[in-house]
DOTI-61022 format. One record per atom (N, C-alpha, C): residue number from 1; residue in three letters; atom name; y, x, z. Coordinates in steps of 0.001 Angstrom, whole numbers, always signed. Last residue first. Example, Ala and Ser with C-alpha at 12.3 -4.5 7.8 and 13.67 -1.06 7.14 Angstrom:
pt pos 2 code Ser site N y -2250 x +12850 z +7080 $
pt pos 2 code Ser site CA y -1060 x +13670 z +7140 $
pt pos 2 code Ser site C y +30 x +12900 z +7870 $
pt pos 1 code Ala site N y -5690 x +13190 z +7800 $
pt pos 1 code Ala site CA y -4500 x +12300 z +7800 $
pt pos 1 code Ala site C y -3300 x +13200 z +7800 $
END
This chain:
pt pos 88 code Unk site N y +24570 x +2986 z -20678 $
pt pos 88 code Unk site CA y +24396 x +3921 z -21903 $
pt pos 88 code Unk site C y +24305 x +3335 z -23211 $
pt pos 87 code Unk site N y +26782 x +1282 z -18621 $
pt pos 87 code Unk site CA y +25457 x +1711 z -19469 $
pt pos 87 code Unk site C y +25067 x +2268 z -20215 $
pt pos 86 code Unk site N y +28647 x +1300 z -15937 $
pt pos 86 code Unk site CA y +28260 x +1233 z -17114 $
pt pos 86 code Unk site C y +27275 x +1696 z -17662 $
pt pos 85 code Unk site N y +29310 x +1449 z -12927 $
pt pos 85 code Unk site CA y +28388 x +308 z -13598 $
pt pos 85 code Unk site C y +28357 x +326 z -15293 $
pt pos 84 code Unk site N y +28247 x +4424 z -12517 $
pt pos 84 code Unk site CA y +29236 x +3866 z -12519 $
pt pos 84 code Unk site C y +28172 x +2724 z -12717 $
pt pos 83 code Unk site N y +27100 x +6707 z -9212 $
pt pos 83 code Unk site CA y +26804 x +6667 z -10698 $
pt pos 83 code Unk site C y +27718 x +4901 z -10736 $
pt pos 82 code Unk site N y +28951 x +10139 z -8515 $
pt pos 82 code Unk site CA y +28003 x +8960 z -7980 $
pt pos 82 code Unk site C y +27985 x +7845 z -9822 $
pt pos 81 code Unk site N y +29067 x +13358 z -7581 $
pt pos 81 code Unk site CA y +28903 x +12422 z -8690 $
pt pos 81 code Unk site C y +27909 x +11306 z -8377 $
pt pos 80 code Unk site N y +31527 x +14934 z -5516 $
pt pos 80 code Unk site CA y +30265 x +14961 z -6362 $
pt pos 80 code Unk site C y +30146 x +13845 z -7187 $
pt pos 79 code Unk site N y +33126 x +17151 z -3281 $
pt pos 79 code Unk site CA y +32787 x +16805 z -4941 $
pt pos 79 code Unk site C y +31126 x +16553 z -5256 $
pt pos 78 code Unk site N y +34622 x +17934 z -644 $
pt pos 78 code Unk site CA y +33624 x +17006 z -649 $
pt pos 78 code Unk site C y +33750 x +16807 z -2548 $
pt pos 77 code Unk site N y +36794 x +19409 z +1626 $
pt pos 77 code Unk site CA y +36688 x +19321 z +252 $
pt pos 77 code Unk site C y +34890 x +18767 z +15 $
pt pos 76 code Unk site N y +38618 x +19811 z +4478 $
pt pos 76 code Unk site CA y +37045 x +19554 z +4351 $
pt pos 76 code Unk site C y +37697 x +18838 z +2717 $
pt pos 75 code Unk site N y +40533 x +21509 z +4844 $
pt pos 75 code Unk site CA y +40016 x +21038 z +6138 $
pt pos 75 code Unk site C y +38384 x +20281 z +5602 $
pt pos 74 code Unk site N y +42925 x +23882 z +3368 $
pt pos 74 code Unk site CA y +42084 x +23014 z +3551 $
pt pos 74 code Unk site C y +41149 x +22566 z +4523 $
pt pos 73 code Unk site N y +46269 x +24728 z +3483 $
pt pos 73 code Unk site CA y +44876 x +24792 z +4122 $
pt pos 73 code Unk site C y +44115 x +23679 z +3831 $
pt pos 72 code Unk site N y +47756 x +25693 z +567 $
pt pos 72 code Unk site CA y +47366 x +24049 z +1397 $
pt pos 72 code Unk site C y +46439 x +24204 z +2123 $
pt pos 71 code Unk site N y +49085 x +27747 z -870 $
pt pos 71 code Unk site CA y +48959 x +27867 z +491 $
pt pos 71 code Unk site C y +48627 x +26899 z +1289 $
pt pos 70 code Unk site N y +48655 x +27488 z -3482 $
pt pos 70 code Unk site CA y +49650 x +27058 z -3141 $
pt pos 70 code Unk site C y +49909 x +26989 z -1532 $
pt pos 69 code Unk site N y +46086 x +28875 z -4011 $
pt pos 69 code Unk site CA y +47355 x +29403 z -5020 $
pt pos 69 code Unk site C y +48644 x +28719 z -3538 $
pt pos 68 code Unk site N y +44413 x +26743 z -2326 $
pt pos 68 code Unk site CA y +44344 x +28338 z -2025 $
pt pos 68 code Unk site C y +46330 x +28763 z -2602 $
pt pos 67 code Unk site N y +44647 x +24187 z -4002 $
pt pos 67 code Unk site CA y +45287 x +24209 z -2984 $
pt pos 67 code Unk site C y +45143 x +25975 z -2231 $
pt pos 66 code Unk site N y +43548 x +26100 z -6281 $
pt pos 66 code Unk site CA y +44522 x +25541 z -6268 $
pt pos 66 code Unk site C y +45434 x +25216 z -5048 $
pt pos 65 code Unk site N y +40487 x +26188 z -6033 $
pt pos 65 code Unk site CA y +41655 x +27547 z -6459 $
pt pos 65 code Unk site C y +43272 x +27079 z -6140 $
pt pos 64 code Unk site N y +40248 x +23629 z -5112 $
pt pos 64 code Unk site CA y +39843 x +25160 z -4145 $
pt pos 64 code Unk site C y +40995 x +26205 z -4883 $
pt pos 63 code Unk site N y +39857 x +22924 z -7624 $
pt pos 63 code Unk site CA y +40646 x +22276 z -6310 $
pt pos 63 code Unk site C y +40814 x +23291 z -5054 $
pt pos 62 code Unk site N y +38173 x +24534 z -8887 $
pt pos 62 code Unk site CA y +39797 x +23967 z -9530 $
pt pos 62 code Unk site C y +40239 x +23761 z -8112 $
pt pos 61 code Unk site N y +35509 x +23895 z -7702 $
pt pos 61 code Unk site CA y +36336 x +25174 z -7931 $
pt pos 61 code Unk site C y +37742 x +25122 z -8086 $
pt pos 60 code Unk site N y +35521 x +21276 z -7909 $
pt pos 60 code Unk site CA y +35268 x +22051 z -6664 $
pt pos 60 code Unk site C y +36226 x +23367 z -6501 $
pt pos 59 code Unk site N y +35344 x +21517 z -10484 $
pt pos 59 code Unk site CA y +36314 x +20723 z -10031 $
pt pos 59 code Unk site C y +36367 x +21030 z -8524 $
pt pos 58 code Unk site N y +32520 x +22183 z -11011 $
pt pos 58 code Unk site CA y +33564 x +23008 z -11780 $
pt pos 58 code Unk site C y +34829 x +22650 z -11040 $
pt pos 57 code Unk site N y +30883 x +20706 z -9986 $
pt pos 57 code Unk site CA y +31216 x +22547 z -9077 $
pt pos 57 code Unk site C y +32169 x +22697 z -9999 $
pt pos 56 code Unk site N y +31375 x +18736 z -11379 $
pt pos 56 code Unk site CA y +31605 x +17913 z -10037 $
pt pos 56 code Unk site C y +31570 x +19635 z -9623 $
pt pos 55 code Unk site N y +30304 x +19931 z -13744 $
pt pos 55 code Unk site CA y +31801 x +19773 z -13833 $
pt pos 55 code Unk site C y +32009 x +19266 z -12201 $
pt pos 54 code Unk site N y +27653 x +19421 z -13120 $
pt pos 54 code Unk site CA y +28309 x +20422 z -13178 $
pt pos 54 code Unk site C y +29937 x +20611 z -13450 $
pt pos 53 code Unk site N y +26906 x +16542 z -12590 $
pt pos 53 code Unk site CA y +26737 x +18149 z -11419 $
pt pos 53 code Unk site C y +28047 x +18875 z -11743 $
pt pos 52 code Unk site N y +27076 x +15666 z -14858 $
pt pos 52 code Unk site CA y +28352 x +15477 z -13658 $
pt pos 52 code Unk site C y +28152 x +16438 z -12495 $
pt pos 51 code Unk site N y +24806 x +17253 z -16047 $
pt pos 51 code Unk site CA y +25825 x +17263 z -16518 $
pt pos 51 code Unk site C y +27526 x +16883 z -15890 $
pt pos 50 code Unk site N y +23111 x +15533 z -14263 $
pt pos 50 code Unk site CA y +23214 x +17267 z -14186 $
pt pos 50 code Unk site C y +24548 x +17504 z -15106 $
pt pos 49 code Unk site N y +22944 x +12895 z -14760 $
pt pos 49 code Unk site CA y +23244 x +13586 z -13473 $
pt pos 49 code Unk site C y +23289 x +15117 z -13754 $
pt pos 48 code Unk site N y +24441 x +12229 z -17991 $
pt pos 48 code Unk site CA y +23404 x +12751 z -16998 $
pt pos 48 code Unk site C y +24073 x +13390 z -15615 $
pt pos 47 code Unk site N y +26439 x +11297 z -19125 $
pt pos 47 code Unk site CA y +25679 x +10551 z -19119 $
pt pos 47 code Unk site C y +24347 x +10905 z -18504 $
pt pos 46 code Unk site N y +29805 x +10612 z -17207 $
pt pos 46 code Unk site CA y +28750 x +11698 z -17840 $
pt pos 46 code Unk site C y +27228 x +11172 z -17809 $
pt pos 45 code Unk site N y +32889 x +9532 z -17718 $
pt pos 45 code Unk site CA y +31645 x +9564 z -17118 $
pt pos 45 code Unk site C y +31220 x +10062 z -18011 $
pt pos 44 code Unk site N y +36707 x +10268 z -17267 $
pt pos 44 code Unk site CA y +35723 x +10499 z -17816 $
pt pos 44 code Unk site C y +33920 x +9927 z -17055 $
pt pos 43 code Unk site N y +39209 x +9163 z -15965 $
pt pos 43 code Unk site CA y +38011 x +8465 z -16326 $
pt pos 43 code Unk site C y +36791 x +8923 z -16982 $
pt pos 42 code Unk site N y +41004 x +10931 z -16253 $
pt pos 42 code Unk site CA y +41134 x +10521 z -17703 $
pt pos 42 code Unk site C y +39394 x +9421 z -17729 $
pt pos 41 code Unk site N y +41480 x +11549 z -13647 $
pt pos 41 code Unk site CA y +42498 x +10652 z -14347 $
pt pos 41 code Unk site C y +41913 x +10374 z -15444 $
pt pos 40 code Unk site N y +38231 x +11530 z -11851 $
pt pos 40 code Unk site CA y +39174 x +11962 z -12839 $
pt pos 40 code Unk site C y +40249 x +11213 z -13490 $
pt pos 39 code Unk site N y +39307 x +10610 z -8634 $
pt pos 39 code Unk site CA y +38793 x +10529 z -9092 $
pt pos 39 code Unk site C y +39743 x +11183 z -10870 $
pt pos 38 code Unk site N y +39563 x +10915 z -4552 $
pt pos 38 code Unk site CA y +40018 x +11137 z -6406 $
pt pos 38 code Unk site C y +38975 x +11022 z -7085 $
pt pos 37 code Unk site N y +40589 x +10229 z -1565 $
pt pos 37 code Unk site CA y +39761 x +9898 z -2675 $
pt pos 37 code Unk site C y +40106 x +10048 z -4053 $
pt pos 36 code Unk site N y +42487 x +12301 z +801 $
pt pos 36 code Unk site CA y +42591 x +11468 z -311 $
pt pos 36 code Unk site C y +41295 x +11275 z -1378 $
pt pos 35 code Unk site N y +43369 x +12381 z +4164 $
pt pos 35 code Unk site CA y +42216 x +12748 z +2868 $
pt pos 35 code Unk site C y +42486 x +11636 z +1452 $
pt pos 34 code Unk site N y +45565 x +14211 z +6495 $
pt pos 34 code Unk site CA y +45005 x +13306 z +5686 $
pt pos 34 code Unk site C y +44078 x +13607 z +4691 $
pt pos 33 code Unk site N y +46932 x +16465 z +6937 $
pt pos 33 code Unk site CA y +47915 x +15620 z +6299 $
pt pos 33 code Unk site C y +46974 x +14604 z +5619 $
pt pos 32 code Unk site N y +46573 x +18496 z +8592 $
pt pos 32 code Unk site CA y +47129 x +17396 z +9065 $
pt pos 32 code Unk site C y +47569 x +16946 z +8282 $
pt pos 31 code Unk site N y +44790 x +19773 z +6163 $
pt pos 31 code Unk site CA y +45192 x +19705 z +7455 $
pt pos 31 code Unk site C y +46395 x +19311 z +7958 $
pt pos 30 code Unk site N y +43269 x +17932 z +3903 $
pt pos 30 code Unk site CA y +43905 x +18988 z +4088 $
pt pos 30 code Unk site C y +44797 x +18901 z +5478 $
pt pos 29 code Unk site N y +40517 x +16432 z +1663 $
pt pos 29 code Unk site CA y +41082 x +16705 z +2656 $
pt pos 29 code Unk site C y +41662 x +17744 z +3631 $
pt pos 28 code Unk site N y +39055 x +14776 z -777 $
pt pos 28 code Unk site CA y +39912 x +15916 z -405 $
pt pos 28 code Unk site C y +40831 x +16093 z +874 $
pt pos 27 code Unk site N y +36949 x +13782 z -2679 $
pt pos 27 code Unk site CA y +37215 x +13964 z -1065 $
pt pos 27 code Unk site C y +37949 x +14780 z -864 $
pt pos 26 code Unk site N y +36113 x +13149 z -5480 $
pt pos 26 code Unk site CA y +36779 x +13900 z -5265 $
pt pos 26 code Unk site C y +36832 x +13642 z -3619 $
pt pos 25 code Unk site N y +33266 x +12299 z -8643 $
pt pos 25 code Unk site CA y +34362 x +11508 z -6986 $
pt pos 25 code Unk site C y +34898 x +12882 z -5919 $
pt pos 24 code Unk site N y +32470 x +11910 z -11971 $
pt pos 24 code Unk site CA y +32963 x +12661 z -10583 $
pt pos 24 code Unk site C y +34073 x +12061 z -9723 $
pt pos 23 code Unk site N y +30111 x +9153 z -12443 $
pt pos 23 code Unk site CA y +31529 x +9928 z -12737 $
pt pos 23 code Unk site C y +31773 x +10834 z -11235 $
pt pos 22 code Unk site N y +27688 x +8425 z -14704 $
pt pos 22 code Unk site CA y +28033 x +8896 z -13738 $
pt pos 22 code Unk site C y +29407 x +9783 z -13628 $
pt pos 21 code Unk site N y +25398 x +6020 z -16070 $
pt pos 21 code Unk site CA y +26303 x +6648 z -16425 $
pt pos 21 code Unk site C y +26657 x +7226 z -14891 $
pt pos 20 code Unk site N y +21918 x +4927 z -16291 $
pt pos 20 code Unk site CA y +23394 x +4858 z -15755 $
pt pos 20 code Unk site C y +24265 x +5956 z -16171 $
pt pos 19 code Unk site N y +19523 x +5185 z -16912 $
pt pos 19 code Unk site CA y +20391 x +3905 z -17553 $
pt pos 19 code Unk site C y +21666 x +4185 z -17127 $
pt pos 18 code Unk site N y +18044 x +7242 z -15511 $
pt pos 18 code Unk site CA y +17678 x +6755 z -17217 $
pt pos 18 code Unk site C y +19093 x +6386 z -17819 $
pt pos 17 code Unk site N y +18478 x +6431 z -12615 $
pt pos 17 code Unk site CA y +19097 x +8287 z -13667 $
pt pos 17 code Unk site C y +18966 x +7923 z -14781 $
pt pos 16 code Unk site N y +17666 x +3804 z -12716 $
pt pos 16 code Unk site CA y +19016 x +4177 z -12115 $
pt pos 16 code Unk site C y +19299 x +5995 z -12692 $
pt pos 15 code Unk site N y +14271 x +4775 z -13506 $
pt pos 15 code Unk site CA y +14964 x +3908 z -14202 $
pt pos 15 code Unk site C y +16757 x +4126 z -13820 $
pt pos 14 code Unk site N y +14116 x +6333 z -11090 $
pt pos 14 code Unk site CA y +14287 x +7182 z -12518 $
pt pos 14 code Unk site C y +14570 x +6329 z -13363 $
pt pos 13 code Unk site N y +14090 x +4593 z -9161 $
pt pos 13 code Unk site CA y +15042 x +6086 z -9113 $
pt pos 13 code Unk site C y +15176 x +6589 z -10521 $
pt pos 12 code Unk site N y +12089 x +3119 z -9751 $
pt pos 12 code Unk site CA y +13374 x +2762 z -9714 $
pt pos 12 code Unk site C y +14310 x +3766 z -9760 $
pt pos 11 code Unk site N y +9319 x +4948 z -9434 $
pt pos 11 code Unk site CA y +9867 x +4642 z -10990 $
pt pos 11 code Unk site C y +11592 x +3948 z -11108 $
pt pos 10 code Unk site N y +9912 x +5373 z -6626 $
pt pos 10 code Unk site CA y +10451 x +6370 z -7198 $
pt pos 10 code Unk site C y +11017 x +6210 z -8836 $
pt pos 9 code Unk site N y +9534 x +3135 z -5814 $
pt pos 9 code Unk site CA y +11105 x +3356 z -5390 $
pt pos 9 code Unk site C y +11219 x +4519 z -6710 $
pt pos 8 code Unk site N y +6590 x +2935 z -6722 $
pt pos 8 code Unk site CA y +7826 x +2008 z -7199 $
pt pos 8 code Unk site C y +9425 x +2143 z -6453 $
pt pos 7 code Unk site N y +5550 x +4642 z -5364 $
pt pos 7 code Unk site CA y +5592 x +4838 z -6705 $
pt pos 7 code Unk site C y +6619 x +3757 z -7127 $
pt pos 6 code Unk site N y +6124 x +3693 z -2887 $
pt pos 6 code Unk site CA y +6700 x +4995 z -3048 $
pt pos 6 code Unk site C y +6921 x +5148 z -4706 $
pt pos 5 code Unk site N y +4606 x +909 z -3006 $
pt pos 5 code Unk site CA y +5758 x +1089 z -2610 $
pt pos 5 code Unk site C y +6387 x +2160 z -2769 $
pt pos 4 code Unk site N y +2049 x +2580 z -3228 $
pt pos 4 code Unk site CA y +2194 x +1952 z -4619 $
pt pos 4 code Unk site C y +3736 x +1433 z -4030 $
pt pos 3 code Unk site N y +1753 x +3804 z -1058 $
pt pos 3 code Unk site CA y +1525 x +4322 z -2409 $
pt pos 3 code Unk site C y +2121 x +4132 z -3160 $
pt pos 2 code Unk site N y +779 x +1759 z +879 $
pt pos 2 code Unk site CA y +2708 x +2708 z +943 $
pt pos 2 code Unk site C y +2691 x +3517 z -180 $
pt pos 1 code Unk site N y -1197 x +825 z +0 $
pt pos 1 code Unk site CA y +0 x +0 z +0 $
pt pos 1 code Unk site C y +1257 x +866 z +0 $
END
């Protein structure tokens, strides 16, 4: 029984990576001044989880280099990729 319940979360898991689209989500948060939720301005989604992986470390990076350049301590930076309601 817990078999065939595991095999069916898991075929669901891979149907939700199959069908979905996925956009990078931003957490940004800087000392004493709060956290802000971002997301890309231009809306982009990516049609594989590995593919929003990787721009989700690329944007990591950006944001990091950036508030660094401009002297913004940072307090906790959070990038990753959750998946949209659109479809392939």
């Amino acid at each position: 029984m817990a078999t065939k319940l595991i095999c069916t979360l898991i075929t669901y898991v891979l149907y939700l990576l199959n069908n979905c689209m996925f956009k990078v989500i931003a957490l940004v948060c800087v000392m004493g001044g709060g956290c802000i939720l971002m997301e890309e301005s231009n809306n982009n989604v990516y049609p594989t989880l590995q593919e929003c992986e990787k721009v989700a470390q690329e944007k990591h990076e950006i944001i990091t280099d950036s508030l660094r350049e401009n002297n913004i301590p940072l307090e906790h930076l959070e990038v990753h990729c959750e998946t949209t309601n659109e479809q392939m």
